[in-house]
PALUM-482740 format. One record per residue: x, y, z of N, C-alpha, C in turn. Coordinates in pm, whole numbers, plus 50000, padded with zeros to 5 digits. Layout:
BEGIN
XYZXYZXYZ
...
//
This chain:
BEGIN
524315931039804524905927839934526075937239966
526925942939874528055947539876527405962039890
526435971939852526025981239892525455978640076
524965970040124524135969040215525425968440330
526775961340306527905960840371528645974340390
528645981440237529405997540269528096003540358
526846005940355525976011440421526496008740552
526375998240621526885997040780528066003340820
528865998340760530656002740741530656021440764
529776028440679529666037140665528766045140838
528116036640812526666041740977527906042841089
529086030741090529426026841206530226042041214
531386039941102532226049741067531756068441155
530626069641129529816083741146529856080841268
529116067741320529236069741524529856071741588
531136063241521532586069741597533146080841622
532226086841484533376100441481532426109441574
531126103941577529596113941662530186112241819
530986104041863531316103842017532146112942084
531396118742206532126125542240533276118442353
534206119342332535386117542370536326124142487
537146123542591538256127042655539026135142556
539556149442567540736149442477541536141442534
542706133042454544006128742474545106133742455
546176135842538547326141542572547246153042613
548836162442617548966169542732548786171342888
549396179042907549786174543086548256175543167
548826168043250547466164543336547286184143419
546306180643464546006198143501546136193043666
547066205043734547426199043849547266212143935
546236224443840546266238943923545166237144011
545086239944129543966243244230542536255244149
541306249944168541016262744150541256280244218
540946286344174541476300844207540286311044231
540706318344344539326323944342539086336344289
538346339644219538206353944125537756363444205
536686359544266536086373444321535596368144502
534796376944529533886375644659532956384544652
531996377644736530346389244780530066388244911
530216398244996531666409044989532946403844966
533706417644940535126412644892535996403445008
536566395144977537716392645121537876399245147
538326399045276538846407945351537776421445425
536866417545379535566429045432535586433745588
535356446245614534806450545724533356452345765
532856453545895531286458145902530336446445888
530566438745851529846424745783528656423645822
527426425045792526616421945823525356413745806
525766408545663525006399145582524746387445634
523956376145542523836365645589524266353945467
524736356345400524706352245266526476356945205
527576344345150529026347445146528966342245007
529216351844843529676339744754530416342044693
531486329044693532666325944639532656324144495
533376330244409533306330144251534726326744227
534696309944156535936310544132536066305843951
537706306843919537826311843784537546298143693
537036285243753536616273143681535596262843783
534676259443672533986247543751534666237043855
533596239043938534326232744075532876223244139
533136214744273532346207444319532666206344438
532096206544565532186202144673532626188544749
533436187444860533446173244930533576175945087
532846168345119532526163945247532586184945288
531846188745366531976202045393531766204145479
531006195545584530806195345679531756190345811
533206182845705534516181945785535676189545760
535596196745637536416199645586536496218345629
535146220645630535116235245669534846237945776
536036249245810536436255945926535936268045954
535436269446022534686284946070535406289646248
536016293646204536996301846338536876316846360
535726319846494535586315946599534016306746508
533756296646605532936284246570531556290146553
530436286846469529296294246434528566284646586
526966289946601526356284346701525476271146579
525566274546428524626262846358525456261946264
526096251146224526876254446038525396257545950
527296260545867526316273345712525686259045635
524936261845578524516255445448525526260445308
526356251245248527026258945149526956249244992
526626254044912525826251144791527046251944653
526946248044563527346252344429526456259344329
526576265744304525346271944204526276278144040
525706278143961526506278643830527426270543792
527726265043841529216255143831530486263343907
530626277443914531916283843901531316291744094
530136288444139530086300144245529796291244369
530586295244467530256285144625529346294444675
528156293444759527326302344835527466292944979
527946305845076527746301345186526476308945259
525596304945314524096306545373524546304445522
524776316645599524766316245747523676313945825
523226303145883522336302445998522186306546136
523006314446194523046317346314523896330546317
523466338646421524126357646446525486356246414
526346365246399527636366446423528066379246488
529026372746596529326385046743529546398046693
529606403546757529796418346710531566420146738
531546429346652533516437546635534626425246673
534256408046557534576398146585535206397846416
536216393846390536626387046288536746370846278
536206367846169535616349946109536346348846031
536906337546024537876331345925536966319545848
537246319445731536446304745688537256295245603
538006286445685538986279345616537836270845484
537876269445446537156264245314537926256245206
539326257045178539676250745028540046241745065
539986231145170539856216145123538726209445077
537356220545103536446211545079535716219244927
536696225044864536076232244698537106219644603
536846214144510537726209744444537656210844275
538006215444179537806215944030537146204044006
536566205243884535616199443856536146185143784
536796188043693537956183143611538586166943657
539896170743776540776168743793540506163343963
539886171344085539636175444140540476177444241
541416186844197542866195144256541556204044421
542276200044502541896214344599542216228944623
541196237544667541776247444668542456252244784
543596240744813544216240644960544416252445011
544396254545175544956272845201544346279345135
543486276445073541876289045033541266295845148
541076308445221540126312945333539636326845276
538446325445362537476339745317537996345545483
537746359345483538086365645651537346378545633
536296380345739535376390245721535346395545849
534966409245870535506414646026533676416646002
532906417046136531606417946221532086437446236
533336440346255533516451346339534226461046216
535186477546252535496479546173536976480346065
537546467346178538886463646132538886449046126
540176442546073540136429246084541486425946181
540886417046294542226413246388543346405346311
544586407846334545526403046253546346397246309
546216391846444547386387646523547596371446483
548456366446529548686350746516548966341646590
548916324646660549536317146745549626309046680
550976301746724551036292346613551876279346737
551936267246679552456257746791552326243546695
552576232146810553036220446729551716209546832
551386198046850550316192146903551206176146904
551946167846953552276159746954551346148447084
551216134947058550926127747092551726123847251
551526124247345552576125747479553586112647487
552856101547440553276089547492554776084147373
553816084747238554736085547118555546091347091
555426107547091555876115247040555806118446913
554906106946827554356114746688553446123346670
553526130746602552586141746558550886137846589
550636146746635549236146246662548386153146512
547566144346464547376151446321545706152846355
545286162046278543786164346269542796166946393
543736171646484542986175146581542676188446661
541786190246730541296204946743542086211246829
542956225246833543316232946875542366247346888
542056244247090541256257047096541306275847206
541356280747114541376291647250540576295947301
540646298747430539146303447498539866317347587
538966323347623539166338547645539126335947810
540586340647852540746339348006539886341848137
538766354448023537836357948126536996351948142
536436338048051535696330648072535676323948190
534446321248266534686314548417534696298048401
534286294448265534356277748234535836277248174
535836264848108537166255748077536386250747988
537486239547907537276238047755536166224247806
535776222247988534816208447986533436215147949
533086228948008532086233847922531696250547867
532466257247823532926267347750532986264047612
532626270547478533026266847358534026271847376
534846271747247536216283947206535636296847160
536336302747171536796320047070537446312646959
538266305146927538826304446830539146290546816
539206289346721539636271346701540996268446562
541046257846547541646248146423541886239446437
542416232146284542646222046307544286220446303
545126204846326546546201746333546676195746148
547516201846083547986195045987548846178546015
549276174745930549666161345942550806158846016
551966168846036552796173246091552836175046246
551466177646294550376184846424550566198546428
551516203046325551486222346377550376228146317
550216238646391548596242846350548686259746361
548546264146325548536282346285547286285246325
547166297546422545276305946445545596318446416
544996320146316544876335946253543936347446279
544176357146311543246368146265542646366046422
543526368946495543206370846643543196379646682
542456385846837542416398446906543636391747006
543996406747040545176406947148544386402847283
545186395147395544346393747502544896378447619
544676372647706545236361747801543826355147776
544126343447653543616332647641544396319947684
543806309947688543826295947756543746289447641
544956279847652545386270547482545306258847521
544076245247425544066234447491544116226947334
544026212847343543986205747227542956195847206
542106188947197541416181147147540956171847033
541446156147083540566146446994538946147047035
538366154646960536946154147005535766145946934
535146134646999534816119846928533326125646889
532996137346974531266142647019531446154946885
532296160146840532016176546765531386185746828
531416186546975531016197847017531946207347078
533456206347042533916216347100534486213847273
533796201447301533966204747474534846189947518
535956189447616536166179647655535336175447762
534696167147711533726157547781533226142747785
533966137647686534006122547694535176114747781
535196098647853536046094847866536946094947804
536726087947676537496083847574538356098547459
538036108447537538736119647410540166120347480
541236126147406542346128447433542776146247448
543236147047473543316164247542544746170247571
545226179147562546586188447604545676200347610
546766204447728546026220547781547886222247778
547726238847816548946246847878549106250748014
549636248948066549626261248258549646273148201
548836277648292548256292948246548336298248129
548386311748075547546317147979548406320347845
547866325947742548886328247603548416340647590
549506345047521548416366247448548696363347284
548446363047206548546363247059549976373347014
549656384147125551176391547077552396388247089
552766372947203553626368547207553576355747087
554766359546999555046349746887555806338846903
556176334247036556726324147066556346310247015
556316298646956555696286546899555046277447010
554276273447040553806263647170553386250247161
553986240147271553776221247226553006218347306
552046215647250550776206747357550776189247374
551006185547462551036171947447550046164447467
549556155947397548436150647372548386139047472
547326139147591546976124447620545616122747668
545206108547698544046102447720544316100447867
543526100547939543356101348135543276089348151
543346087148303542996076348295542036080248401
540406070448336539356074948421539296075448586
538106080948639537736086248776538016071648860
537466066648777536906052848835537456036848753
537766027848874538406016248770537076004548735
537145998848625536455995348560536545979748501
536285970548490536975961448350536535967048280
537205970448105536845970748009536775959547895
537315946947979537195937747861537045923647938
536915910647895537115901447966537065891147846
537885876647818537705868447737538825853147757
538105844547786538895830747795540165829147694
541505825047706542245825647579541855811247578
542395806447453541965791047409542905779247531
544315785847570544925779647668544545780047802
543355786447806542295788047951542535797448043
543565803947973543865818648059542925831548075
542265830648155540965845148165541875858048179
541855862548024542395875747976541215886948048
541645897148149540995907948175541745925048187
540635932648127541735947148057541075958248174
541745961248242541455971048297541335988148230
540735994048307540846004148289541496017048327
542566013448418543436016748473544456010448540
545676013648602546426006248635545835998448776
545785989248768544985975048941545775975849049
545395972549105546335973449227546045954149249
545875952149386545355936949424544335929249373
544125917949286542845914649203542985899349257
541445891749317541085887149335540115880749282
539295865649249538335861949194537675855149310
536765856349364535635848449470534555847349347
534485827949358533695815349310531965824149423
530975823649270529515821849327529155810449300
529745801149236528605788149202529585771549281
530685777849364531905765149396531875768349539
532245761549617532455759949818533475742749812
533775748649846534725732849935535645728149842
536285735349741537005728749624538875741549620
539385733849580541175740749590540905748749490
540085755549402540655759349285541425776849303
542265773249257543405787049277544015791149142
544105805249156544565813649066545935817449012
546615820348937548045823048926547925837848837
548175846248904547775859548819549175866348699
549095867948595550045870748529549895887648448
550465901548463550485911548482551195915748322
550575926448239551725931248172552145944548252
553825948948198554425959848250553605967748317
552055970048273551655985948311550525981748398
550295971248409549325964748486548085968248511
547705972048390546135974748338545355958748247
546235946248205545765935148138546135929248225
545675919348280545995904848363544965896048296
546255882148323546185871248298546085859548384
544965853848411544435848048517544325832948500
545225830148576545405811448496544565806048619
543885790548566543285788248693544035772448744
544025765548853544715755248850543965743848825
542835742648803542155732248749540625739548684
540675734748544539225738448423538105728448437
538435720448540537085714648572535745718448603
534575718448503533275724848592533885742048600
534495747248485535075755848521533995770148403
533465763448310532925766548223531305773748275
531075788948276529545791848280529775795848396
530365791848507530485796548625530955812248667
530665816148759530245833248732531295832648892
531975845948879532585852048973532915866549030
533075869649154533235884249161534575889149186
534915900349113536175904449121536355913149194
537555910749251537665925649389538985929149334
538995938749347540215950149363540785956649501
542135949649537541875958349705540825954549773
540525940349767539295938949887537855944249850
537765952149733536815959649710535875952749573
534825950249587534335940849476533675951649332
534315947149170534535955349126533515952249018
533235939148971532525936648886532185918448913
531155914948815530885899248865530965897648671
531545885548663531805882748563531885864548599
531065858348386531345845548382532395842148297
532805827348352534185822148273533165816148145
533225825848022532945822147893534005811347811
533475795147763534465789547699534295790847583
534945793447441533975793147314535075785147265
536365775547289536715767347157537245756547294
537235745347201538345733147346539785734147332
540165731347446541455738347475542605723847405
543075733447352544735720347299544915711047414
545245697347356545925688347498547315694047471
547985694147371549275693647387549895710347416
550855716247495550985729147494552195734347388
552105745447358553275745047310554615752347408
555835752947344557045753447428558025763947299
558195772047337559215781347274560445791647346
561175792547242562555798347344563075811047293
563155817947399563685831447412564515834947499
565315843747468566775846947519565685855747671
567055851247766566395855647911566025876247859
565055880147932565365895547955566435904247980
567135898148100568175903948159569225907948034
568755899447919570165901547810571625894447876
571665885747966573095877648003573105865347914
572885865647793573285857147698572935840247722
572005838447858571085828847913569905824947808
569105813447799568185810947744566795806047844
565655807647790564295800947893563535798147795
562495784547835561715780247773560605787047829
559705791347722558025795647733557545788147694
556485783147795555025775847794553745784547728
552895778147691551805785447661550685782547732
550935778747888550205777647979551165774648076
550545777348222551435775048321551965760548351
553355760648399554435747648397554075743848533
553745725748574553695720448712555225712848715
555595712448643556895699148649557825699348505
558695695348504559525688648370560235675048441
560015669748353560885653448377561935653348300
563125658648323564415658648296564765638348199
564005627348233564155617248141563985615748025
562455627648013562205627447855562985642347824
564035644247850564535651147795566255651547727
566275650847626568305642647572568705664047540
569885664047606570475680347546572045672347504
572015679547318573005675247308574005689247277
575475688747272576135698047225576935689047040
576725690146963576995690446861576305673346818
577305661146856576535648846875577145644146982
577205650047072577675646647242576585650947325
576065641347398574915640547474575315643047600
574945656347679575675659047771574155661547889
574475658847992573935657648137572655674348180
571925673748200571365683748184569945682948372
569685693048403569065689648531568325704148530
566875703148556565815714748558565825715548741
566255724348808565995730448933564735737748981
563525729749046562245730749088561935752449070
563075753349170563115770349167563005778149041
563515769148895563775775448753562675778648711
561075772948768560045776248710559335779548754
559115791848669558215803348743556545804348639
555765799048694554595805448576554945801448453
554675803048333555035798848219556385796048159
557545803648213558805801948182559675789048266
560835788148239561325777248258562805780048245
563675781748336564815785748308565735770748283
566585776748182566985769248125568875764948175
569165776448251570725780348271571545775248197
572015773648073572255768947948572505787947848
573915786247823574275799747705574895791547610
574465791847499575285793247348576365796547341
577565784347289579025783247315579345786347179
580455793447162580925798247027581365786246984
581645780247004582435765546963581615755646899
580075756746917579205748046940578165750646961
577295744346875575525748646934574805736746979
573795741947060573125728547174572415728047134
571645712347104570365714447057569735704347162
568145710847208567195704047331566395697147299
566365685747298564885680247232564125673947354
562935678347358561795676047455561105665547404
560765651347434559915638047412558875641947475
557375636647401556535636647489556175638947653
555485640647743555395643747854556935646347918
557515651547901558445662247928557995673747978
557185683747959556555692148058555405690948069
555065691048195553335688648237552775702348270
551775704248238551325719048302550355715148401
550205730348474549795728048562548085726148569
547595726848434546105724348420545755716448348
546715703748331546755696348254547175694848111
547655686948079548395686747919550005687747945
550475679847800551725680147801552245681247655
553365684847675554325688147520553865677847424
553975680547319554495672347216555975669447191
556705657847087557825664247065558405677746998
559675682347099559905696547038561505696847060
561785697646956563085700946913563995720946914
564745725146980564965737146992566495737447014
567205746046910568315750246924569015760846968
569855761247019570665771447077571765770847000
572105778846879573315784746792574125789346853
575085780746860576685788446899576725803946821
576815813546961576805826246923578055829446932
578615838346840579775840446812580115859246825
580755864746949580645877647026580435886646912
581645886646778581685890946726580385896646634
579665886646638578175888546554577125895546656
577925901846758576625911846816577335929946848
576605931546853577265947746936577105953847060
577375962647064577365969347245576975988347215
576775993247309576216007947309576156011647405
576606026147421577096033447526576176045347467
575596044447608574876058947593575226071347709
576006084947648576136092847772574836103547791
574676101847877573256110647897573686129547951
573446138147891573486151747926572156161447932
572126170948046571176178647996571806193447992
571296199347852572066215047850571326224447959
572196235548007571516245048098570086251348095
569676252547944568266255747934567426245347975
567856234748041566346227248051566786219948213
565566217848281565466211348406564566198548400
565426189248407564706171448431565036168148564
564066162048674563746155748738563656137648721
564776131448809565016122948817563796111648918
563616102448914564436091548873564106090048692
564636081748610564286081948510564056066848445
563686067348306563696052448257564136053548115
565046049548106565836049147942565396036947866
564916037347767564626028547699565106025547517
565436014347492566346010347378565196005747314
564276009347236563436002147146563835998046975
563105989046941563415981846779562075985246741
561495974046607560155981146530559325982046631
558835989146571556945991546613556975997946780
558546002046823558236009346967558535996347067
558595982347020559315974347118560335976747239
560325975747340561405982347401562515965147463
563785965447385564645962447400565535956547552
565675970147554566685969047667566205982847737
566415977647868565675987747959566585994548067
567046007948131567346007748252566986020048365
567746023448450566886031148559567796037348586
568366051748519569236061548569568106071048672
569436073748812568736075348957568506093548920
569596097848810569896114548781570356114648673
570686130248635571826129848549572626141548584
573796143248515574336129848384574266115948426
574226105348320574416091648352575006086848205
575536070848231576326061448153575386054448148
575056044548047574266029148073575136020647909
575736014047979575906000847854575265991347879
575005987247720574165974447673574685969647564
575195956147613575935947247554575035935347480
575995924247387575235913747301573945920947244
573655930347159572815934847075573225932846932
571835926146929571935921946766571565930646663
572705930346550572455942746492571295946446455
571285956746410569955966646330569825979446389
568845983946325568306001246337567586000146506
567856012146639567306009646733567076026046755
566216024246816565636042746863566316037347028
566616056547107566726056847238565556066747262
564676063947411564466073247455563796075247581
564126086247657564446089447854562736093547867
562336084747976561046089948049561866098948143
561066109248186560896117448302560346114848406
560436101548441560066092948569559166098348678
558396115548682558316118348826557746110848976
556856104148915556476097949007557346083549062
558176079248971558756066849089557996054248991
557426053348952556606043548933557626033348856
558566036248740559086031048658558216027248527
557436034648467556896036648328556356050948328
556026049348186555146062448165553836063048222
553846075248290552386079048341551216088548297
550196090748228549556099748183549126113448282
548646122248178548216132948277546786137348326
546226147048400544856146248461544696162848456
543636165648344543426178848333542766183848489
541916179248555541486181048664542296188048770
543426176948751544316176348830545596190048798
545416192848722546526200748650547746194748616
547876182548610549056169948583549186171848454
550426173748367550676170648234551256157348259
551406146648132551446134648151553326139848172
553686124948193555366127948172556246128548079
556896134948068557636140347956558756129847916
558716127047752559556115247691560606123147600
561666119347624562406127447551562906118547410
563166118947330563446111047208564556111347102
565606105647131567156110447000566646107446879
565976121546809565766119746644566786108846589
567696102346629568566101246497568856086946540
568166075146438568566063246512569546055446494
569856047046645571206038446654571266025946541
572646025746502572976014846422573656007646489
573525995246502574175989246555574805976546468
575895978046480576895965146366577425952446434
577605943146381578395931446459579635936846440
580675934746599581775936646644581575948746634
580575962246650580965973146630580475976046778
581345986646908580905990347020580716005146953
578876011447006579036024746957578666034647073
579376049447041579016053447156578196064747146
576746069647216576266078247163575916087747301
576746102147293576556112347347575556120247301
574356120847421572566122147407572486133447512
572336151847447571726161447482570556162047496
569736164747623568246162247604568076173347552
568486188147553567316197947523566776200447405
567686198047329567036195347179566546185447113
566206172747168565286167147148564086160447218
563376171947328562286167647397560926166047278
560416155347327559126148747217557676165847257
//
């Protein structure tokens, strides 16, 4: 038995050592592959082959290549491009290449070692058709118009001035892509008055031609010999034609509908109702592309189909879809007025017909003090409250049952809501002086805006020119961005632009550097636009 035990012991012993294994330790390998050679060499003149291969100094593998590789000016078919030996990329051209044209082939994001799989980032092959290679350069930045963040991964294209199309149906002469940053470099250009545009392109063909793509062009033309840097601002149009793009019951019976542009007058005319009151209360956000369509009675309200006009003009026919039953009870929440005057209002989550001031006790600490809702205080879902938070003392409201009735039926539950004695000291104030330096020309009227996370906008106001002042007082501390629309049109928001039209959207200007704001601290911030237009 004791031989038959070393026998195993022994078998196992040998397997272990028979496995092939990971070496362990030493540093992880973090070099890109490298490229040894070419067929033809980089940098070639005359080119006339059909067939490119890359020899590099370690086993490598391909990814995704068909996104990753760049062929500038754009082929009419992509290459087929292969691994062969482990160590060699073959690129296989399918289609002519122009004559006395230099090709760039961005390639090393999509080669990666075999190993590790490091890229061979900023890897390019560049082969001239002709008997030199063009060497000129443009280089620029691609930002998003509305944001002002970087526009990343998107196509930057030039097209040759003499072309009689535009980028809706012209390919490019030259292309790339935006790093993460949006600046984007085009290399190995001929001298000449090309036309510089940008593209989210959803189709891969090169052409702006979808609704939905986003686009920056330049006014008139670029030459490669001027090395100046250039900002394209990125936006989405707003289509030819208005549209709904969305439609859906909220559970509080509000018929949510998304336009597709900003509405003007919207109307609902009943196909399946005659002889009945039912009326609408329309509720708008800022840009007035979503409305919110309350109805005054959900009776028989369900399945019934209607046509929507715009301006008198009938735009679409749509049914009131119900898919859950609506809460009896609504709810009631409180938010400090807009205006920022240190006022409070109650929000409904459906529109308000009444409050009965009986079921309602407002106390200030445990003193029950006299309180009266004014018919005029309620507007649509809100509910003014005319009631501010006393440093001395905080109020607290408690709402009893049927205390607010809405106007489509249903009423509160009990709801309890306080108003904290605010104390001045625990907020701040900000002064913003507005300048513009001599290099730059802004067109007034404007819209300054104080935003918190996610681009919220705060506090709002409407300088007529500049220079201008604007304070904004009772701000609660934290981190806040500023930043000035270029108002041209009047409208009071941002407006997009219309390649058609030759409209660039409007210009947002943005203070890199954001406001702090402290309790008891007033701060004051003197804001140069020219150095920080988005």
């Amino acid at each position: 038995m004791n031989r038959v035990v070393a026998a195993v012991c022994m078998a196992l012993f040998l397997f272990a050592c028979a496995q092939v294994r990971e070496p362990q330790g030493g540093p992880k390998d973090t070099r890109p592959p490298g490229l040894a050679g070419a067929e033809p060499p980089n940098g070639s003149t005359g080119f006339s082959g059909n067939t490119i291969v890359l020899h590099f100094d370690e086993r490598v593998k391909l990814d995704r290549v068909h996104e990753k590789l760049l062929v500038s000016p754009p082929l009419a078919k992509p290459p087929v491009v292969q691994v062969a030996k482990g160590t060699e990329v073959i690129i296989a051209l399918h289609a002519p290449l122009a004559d006395s044209t230099t090709y760039t082939f961005n390639i090393g994001e999509a080669v990666l070692d075999l190993s590790e799989g490091n890229p061979a980032a900023g890897l390019t092959y560049v082969a001239s058709t002709g008997p030199h290679l063009d060497s000129l350069t443009l280089q620029g930045r691609v930002i998003e118009a509305r944001s002002g963040k970087p526009a990343a991964d998107v196509q930057v294209i030039l097209q040759d001035a003499r072309d009689t199309g535009d980028v809706r149906t012209v390919a490019p002469k030259y292309f790339t892509r935006t790093k993460a940053d949006g600046s984007f470099l085009l290399t190995h250009l001929q001298a000449g008055a090309m036309r510089l545009y940008a593209l989210r392109d959803r189709n891969g063909n090169f052409r702006f031609d979808l609704p939905a793509e986003e686009a920056a062009f330049l006014a008139g033309t670029v030459d490669p010999r001027d090395t100046l840097p250039h900002l394209l601002r990125l936006f989405q149009a707003l289509p030819d034609q208005q549209m709904v793009q969305g439609s859906k019951v909220l559970p509080e019976r509000g018929w949510q509908l998304l336009f597709a542009r900003p509405a003007g007058e919207v109307a609902l005319h009943s196909l399946d109702r005659s002889g009945d009151k039912l009326r609408w209360w329309p509720e708008w956000n800022p840009s007035r592309d979503t409305l919110v369509m309350w109805p005054s009675d959900t009776a028989w309200l369900a399945g019934q189909r209607f046509v929507l006009l715009e301006d008198g003009r009938a735009l679409d026919t749509l049914t009131y879809h119900v898919s859950s039953p609506m809460p009896f009870n609504l709810g009631l929440v409180l938010k400090q007025h807009p205006a920022g005057n240190n006022t409070w209002q109650l929000e409904s989550t459906r529109p308000v017909l009444s409050v009965d001031t009986a079921f309602v006790m407002l106390r200030a600490d445990t003193v029950v003090m006299p309180w009266a809702v004014h018919p005029d205080s309620i507007h649509g879902r809100t509910i003014g409250l005319d009631l501010a938070p006393q440093r001395e003392r905080s109020l607290e409201l408690t709402l009893f049952p049927k205390a607010v009735t809405a106007l489509m039926g249903g009423t509160n539950d009990t709801t309890k809501l306080t108003l904290g004695a605010t104390d001045p000291r625990a907020l701040g104030k900000l002064k913003v002086l507005l300048e513009v330096d001599s290099g730059l020309t802004a067109h007034g009227p404007f819209v300054l805006q104080l935003t918190a996370g996610q681009g919220r906008v705060v506090r709002e106001a409407h300088p007529a020119a500049l220079p201008a002042e604007v304070v904004w007082e009772q701000l609660v501390p934290g981190s806040y961005e500023v930043q000035l629309i270029e108002d041209r049109d009047g409208d009071g928001r941002w407006s997009t632009g219309s390649y058609p039209a030759g409209k660039q959207p409007e210009r947002v200007f943005l203070d890199p550097d954001p406001v702090q704001i402290r309790a008891g601290w007033s701060v004051k911030r003197a804001w140069s636009l020219a150095n920080f237009q988005k």
